[in-house]
C-alpha positions as CSV (number, residue, x, y, z in Angstrom):
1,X,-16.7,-7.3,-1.1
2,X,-15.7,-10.6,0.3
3,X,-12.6,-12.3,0.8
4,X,-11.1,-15.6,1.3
5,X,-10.5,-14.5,4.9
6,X,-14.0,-12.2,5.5
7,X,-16.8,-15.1,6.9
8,X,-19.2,-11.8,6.3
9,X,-19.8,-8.3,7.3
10,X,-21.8,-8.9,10.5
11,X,-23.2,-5.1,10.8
12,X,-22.7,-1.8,10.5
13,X,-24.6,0.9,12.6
14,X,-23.8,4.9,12.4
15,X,-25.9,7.4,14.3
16,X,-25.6,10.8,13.2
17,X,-27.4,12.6,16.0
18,X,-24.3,11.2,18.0
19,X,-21.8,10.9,15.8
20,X,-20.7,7.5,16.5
21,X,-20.3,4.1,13.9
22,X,-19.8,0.6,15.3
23,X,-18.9,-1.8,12.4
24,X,-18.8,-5.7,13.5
25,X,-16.2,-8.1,11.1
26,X,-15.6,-11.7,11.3
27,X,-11.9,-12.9,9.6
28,X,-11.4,-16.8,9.3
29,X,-7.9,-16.0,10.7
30,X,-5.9,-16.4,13.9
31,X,-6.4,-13.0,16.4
32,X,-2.6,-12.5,16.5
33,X,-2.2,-12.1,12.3
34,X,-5.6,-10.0,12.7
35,X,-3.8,-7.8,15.3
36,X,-0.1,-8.0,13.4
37,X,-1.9,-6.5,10.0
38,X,-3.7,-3.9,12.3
39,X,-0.6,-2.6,14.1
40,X,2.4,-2.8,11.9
41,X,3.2,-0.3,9.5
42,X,4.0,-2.2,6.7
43,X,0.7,-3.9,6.8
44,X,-1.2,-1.1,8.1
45,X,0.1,1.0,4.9
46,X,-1.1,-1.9,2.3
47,X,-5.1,-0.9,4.2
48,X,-5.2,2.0,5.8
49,X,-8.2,4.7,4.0
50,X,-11.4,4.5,1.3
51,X,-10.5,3.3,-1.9
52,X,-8.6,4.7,-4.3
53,X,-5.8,5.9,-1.4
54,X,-2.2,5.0,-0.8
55,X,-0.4,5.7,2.4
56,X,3.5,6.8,1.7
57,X,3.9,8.0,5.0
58,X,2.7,5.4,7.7
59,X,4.1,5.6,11.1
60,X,2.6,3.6,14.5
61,X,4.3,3.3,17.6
62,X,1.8,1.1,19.4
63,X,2.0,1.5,22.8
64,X,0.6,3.7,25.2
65,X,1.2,7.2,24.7
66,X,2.7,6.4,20.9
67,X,2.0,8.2,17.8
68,X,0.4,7.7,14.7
69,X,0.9,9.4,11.7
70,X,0.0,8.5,8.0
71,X,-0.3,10.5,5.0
72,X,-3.4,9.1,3.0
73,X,-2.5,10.3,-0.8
74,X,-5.0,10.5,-3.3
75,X,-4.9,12.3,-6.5
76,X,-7.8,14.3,-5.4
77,X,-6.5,14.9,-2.3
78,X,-3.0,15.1,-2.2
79,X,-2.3,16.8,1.6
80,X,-4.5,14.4,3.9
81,X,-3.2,13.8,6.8
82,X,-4.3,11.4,10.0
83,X,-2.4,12.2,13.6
84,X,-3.0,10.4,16.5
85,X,-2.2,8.7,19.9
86,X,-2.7,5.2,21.3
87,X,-4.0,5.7,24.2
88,X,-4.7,1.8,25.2
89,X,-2.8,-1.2,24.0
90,X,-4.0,-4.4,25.2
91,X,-2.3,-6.9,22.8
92,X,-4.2,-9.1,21.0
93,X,-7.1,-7.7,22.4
94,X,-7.7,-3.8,22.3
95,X,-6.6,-0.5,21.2
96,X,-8.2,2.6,21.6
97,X,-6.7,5.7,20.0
98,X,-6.8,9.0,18.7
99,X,-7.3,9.1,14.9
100,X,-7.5,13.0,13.5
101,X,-7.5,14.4,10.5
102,X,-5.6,17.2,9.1
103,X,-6.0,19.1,5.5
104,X,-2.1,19.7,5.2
105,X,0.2,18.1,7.7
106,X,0.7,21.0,9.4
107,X,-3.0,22.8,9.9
108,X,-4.7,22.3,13.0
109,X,-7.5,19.0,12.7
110,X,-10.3,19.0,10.8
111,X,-11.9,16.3,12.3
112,X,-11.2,14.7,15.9
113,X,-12.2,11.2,16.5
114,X,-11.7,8.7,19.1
115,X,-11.2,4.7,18.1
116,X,-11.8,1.6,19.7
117,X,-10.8,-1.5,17.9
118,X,-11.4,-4.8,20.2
119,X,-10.4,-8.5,18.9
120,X,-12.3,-11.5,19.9
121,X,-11.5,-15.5,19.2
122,X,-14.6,-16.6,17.6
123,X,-15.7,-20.0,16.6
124,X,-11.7,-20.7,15.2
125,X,-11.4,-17.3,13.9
126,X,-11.2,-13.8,14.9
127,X,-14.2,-11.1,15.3
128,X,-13.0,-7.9,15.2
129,X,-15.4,-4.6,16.4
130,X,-14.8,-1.1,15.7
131,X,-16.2,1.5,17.3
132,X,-15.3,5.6,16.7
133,X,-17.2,8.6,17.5
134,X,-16.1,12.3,16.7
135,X,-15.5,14.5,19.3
136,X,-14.7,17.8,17.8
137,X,-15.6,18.6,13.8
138,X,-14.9,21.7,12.0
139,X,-18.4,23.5,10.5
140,X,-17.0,23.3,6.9
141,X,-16.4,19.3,7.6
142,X,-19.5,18.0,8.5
143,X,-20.5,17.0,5.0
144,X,-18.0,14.5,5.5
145,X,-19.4,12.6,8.3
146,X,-22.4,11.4,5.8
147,X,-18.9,9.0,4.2
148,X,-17.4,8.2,7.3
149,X,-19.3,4.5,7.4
150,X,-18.6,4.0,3.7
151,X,-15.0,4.9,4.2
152,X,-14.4,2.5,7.2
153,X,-16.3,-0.1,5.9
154,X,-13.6,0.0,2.6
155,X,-10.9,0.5,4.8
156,X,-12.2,-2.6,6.8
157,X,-12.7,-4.2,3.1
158,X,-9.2,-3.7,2.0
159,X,-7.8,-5.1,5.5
160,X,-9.8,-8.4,4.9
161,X,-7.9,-8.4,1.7
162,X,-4.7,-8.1,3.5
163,X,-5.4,-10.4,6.0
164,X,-6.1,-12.8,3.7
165,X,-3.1,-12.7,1.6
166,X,-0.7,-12.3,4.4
167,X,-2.2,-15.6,6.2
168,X,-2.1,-17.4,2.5
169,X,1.3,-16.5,1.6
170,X,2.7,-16.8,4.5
171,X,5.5,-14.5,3.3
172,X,4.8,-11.1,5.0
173,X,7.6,-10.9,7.2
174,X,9.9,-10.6,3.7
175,X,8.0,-8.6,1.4
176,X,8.3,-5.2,0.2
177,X,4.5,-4.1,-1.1
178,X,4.2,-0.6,-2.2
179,X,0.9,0.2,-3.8
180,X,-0.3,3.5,-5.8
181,X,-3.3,4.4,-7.9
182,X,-2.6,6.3,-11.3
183,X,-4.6,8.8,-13.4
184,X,-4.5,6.6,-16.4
185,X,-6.0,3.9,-18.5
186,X,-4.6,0.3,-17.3
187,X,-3.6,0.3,-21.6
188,X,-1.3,3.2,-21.2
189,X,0.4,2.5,-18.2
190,X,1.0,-1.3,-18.9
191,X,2.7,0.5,-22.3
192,X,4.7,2.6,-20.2
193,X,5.5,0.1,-17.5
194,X,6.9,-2.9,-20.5
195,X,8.1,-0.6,-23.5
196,X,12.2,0.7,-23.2
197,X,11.9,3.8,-24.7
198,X,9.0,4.8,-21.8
199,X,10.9,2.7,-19.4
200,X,13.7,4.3,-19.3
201,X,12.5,7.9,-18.7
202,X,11.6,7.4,-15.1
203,X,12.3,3.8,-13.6
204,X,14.4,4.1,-10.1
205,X,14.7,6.7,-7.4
206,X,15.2,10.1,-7.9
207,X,18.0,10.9,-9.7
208,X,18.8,7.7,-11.1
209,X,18.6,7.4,-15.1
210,X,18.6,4.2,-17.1
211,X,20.9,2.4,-19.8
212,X,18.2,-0.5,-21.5
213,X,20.1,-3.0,-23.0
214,X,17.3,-5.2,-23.6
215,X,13.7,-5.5,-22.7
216,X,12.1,-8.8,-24.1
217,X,8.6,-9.2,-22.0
218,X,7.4,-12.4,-22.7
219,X,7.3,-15.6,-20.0
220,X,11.3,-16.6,-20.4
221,X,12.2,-13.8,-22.0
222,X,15.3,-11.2,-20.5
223,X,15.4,-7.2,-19.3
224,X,19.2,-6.0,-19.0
225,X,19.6,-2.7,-18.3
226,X,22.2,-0.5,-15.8
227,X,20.9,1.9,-13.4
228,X,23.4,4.9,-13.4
229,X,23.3,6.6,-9.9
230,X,23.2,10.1,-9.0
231,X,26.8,9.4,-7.7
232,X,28.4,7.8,-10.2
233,X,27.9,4.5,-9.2
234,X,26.1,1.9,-12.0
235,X,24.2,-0.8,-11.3
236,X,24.0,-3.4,-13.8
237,X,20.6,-5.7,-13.5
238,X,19.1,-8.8,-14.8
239,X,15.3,-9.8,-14.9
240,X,13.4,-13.1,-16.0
241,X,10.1,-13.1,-16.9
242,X,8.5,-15.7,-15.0
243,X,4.7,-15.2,-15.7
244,X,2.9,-12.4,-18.3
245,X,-0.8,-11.4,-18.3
246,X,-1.3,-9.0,-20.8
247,X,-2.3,-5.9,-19.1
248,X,-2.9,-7.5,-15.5
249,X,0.0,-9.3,-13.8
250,X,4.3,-9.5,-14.7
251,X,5.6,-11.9,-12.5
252,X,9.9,-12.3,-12.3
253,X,13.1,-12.9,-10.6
254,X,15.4,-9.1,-10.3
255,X,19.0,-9.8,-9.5
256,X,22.5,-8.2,-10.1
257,X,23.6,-8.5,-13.9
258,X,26.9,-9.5,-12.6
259,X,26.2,-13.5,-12.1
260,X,24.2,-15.3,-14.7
261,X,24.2,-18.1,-11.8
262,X,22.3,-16.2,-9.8
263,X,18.9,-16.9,-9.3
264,X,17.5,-13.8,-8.5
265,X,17.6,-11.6,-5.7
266,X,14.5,-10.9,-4.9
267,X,11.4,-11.9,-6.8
268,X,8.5,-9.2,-7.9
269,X,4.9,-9.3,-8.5
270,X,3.1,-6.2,-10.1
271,X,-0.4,-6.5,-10.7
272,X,-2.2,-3.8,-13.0
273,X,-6.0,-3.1,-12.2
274,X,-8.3,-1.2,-13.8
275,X,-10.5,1.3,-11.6
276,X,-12.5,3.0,-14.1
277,X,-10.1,5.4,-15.7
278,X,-7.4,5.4,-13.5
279,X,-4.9,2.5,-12.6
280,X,-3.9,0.6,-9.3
281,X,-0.2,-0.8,-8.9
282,X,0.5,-3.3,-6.5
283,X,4.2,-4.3,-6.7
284,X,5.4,-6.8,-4.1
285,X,9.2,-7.6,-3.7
286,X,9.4,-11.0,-2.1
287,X,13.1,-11.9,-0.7
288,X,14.9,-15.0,0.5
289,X,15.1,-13.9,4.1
290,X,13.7,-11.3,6.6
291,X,17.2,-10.5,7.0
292,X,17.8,-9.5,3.2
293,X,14.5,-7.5,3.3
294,X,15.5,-5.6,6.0
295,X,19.0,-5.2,4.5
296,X,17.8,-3.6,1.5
297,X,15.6,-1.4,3.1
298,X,18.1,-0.4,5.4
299,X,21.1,-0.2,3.1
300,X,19.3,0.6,-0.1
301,X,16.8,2.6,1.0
302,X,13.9,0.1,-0.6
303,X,11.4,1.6,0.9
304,X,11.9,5.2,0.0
305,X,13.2,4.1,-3.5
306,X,10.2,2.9,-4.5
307,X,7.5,5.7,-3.6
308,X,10.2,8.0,-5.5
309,X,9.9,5.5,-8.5
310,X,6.5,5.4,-8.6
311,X,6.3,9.2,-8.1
312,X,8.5,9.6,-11.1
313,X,6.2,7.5,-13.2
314,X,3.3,9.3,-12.4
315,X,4.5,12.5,-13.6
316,X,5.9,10.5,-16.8
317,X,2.1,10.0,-17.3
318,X,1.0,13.2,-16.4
319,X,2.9,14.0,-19.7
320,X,2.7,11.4,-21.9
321,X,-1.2,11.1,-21.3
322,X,-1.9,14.5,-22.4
323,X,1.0,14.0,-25.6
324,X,-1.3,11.2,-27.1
325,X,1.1,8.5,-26.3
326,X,-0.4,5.2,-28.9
């Protein structure tokens, strides 16, 4: 896969007699957005695993002696796990750490593996070269070393991806991006995610149930609803369609229902793609100000509110799916 940002994928070598994979990239980006998407959470959570994974947990304290830990989630796999420690941080030019892997948070490692990630300024761009070898493998694992080069080389895909939208948009620093892959035709779960009477069985956090006052998705059109919390506490809300494509993209501006001169708190982009049977989500809250992103994920929880959302609408599917939902 290439990317506005991926010149090419220069080559990609794994020896199985010693265990090790070097993977060379080029990125037609500076090396200090190459190392920003590599090391910060909310980037590295967008990237981070083969295709087909999400990463609700994703903690990195990069510096020497730091931990990693990220929970990859896939439908398939639910409980894996990847624990680590940075053993080398050379910003923007190195990091070596500790990437294991666990089947269940708390089991001991299944796999051991150390990584060396080294960024170069090349010819007005970056070159980036990854190199890991396993150190310790559990018997029952080693069928899985035989994907280890196709699951870096799509992890290494999806951070081109990244890369490039963070250096196009320019707006990284205020977004909210939370990303999940459904088991459900894109059909049924654009039905779910535009029609009120599926809408309001599992939109918001946990807990949180929903008043629809109107739900007119067409470019211009008007969603009104009130989000009743688990306290008491309602929470009246306005969105204007900005931009509809039928089963792919809703685009719009989500603001407090209490000020029809407000122009929208924060706008949203959800995106709807079709991976054979299943479904990928990318929504991407984009606000004013670093400061109001990091207020709402503070004070609001953002963050946390939306895993739970989407975590309710999967399960909304789970059932709707199997009632024959037209």
């Amino acid at each position: 896969m290439e990317t506005a940002n991926a010149v090419k994928r220069n080559n990609s070598v794994y020896s199985p007699k010693t265990r090790e994979l070097t993977i060379t990239r080029t990125f037609n980006a500076p090396r200090e957005l190459v190392w920003k998407v590599w090391t910060e959470p909310e980037h590295l959570a967008k990237w981070w695993g083969p295709n087909g994974f999400t990463n609700p947990v994703c903690e990195a304290d990069v510096r020497p002696g730091g931990a990693m830990r990220i929970h990859m989630y896939h439908p398939d796999y639910p409980d894996h796990w990847v624990k680590g420690v940075f053993r080398e941080v050379v910003k923007p030019e190195r990091l070596v750490f500790a990437n294991n892997a666990h089947i269940g948070e708390q089991n001991p490692p299944s796999i051991e593996s150390i990584t060396t990630v080294m960024l170069e300024e090349y010819n007005g761009g970056t070159k980036l070269m990854l190199h890991t070898i396993v150190t310790n493998i559990k018997p029952e694992m080693s069928a899985a070393l035989a994907g280890m080069e196709q699951g870096w080389n799509q992890s290494l895909d999806r951070f081109a991806e990244v890369v490039a939208g963070t250096s196009q948009s320019g707006t990284a620093d205020r977004e909210i991006v939370t990303t999940r892959v459904f088991n459900a035709p894109r059909e049924l779960v654009w039905k779910v995610w535009t029609e009120p009477e599926h809408v309001a069985k599992w939109w918001g956090p946990n807990g949180f149930t929903n008043t629809i006052h109107k739900m007119d998705v067409r470019v211009g059109g008007e969603w009104r609803y009130i989000m009743h919390g688990p306290d008491g506490t309602d929470y009246p809300t306005k969105v204007l369609y900005t931009k509809i494509v039928e089963r792919e993209r809703l685009e719009y501006f989500l603001s407090s229902d209490n000020n029809d001169n407000d122009p929208g708190e924060f706008y949203s982009i959800v995106t709807f793609e079709a991976q054979g049977n299943k479904t990928k989500i990318t929504m991407r809250g984009i606000f004013k100000t670093a400061e109001e992103k990091a207020f709402v994920a503070e004070k609001h929880h953002a963050v946390e509110g939306a895993q739970q959302t989407f975590d309710r609408m999967a399960e909304y599917l789970a059932k709707v799916s199997g009632g024959g939902v037209k």
